[in-house]
N, C-alpha and C positions, 0 to 999 in steps of 0.2 A: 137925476141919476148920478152926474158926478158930483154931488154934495154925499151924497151915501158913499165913494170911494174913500172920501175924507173921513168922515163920524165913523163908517164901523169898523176901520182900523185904530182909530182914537180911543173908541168905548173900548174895544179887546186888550189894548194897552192899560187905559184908564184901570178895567176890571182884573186884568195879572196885576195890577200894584193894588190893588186892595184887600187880596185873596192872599198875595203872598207875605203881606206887610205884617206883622206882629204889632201888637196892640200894647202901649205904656201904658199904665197905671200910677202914674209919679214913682216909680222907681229909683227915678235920678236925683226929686227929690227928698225921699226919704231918705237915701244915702247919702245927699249932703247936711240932714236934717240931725241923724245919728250918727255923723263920721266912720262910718260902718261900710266894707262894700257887701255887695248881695250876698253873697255867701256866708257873711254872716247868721245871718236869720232864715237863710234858703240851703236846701240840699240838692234841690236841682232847680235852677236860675232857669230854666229853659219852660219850664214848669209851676215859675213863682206863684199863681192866681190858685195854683191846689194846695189847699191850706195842709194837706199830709205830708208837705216838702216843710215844712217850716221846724228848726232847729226850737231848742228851749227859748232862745233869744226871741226868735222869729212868733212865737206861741206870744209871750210876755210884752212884746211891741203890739200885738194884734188884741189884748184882751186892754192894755193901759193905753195904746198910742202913743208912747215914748218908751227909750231904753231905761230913763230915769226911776235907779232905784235897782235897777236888773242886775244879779249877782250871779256870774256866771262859774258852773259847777266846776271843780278843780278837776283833772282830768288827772286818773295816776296809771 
């Protein structure tokens, strides 16, 4: 019984850090990869994995895998 005092306050802690943790996808190093920060290619950074957040930059890194070549539209 007092081994169960110990584990099932551990597991409930254990389980709030995994439920609340947000999940990287190389992020950090894509952005060191294109000198670019998220917002670059992201319209909402909170959001990044739904490819409908993605900027023209963000569309043209996803279809090449590099910004290489990427001509970004003049904005008037």
């Amino acid at each position: 019984m007092s081994h169960l005092k110990v584990i099932l306050p551990a597991a409930i802690v254990l389980g709030g850090i995994l439920v609340c943790t947000t999940a990287s996808y190389g992020t950090a190093d894509i952005a060191k990869k294109t000198t670019q920060k998220c917002v670059y290619c992201h319209t909402d950074v909170k959001n990044a994995k739904d490819l409908k957040t993605l900027t023209d930059a963000g569309k043209y890194y996803h279809e090449h895998k590099s910004l290489d070549g990427y001509k970004a539209a003049d904005k008037k």
